[in-house]
Legacy VTK file of the C-alpha trace (Angstrom):
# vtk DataFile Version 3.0
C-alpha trace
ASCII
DATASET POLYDATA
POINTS 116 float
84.857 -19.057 7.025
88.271 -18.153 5.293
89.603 -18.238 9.093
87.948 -21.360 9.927
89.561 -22.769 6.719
93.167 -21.472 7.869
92.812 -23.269 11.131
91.497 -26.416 9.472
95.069 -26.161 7.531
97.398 -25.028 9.717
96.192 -26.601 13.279
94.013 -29.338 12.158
95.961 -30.874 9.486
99.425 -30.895 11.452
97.755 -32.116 14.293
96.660 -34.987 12.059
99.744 -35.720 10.688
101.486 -35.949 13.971
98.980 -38.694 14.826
99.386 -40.539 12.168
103.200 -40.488 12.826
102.725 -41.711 15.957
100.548 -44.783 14.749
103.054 -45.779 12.198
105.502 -46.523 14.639
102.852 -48.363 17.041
100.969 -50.088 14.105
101.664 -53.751 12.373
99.797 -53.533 8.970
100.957 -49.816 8.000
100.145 -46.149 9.546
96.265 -45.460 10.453
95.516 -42.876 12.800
92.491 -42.893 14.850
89.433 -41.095 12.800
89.279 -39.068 16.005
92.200 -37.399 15.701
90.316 -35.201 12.602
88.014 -33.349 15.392
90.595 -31.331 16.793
89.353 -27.876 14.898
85.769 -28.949 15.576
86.379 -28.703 19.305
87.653 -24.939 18.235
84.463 -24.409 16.180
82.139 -26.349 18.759
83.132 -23.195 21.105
83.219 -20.779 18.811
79.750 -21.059 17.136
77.119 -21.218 20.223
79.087 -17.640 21.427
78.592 -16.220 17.494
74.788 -17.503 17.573
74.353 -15.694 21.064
76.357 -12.976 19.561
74.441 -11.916 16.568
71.005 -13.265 18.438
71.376 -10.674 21.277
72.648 -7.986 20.054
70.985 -7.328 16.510
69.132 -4.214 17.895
70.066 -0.779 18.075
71.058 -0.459 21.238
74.482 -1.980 20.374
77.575 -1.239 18.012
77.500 -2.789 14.734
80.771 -4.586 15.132
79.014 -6.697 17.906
76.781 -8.706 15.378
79.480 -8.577 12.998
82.088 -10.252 15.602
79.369 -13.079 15.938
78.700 -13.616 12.528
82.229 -14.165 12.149
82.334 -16.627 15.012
79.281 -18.096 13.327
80.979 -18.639 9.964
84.165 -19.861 11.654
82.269 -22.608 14.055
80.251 -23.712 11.059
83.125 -23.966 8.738
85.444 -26.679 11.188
82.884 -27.815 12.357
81.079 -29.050 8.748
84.869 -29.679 7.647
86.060 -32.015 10.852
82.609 -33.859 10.558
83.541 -34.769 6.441
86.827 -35.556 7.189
86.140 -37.609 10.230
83.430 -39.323 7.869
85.812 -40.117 5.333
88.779 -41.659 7.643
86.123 -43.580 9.510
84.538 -45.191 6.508
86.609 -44.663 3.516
88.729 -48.104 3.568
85.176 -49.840 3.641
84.608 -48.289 0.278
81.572 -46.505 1.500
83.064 -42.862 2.181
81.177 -41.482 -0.910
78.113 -42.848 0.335
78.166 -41.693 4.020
78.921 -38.274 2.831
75.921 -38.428 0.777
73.946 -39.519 3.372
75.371 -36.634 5.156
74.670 -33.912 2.814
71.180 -35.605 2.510
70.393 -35.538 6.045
71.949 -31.999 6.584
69.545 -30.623 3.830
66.371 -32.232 4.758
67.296 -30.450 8.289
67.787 -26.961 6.456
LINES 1 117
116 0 1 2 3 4 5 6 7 8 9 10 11 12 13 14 15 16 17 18 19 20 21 22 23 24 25 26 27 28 29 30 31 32 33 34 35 36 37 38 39 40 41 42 43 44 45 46 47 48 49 50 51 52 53 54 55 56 57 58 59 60 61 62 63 64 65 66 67 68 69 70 71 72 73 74 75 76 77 78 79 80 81 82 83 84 85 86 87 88 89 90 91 92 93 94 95 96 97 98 99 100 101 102 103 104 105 106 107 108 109 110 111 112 113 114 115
């Protein structure tokens, strides 16, 4: 998770930021980059977690090296980590000049637990 937080930073965020460059010279009434342009590390993490489920799934016996369940619980972590972060931030961006971001991620963290 501390890796999936260190791409959130350094890939994620910059990638964000160059976006959001890029609209302020396009846009009229001030810079506002796409919402979309958050989901970058979740397309890293949207990878990354099915292989760490299929990972630690299949190879939990012991017939295999320990690091092999290990590696996929650290894909696991990583996937679930951008992904959970890039859908909150995407959240926010898409409905926080509304004044409803607090909500929505409520709703979120509602629906997400009722799931669990």
């Amino acid at each position: 998770m501390v890796c999936g937080g260190i791409v959130n930073v350094f890939i994620g965020q910059p990638f964000y930021r160059r976006q959001l460059r890029k609209a302020a010279y396009e846009a009229i009434d001030g810079p506002n980059a796409a919402p979309e342009a958050r989901l970058l590390p979740m397309m890293i993490g949207s990878i990354a977690f099915p292989i760490g489920l299929f990972l630690f799934g299949w190879t939990s016996s012991i017939n295999f090296h320990w690091i092999i369940p290990c590696l996929g619980i650290f894909l696991l972590g990583f996937g679930y980590f951008t992904i959970y972060q890039a859908v909150f931030n995407y959240l926010i961006d898409t409905f926080g000049t509304r004044g409803i971001a607090a909500s929505t991620v409520a709703a979120c963290s509602f629906t997400r637990s009722l799931a669990a």
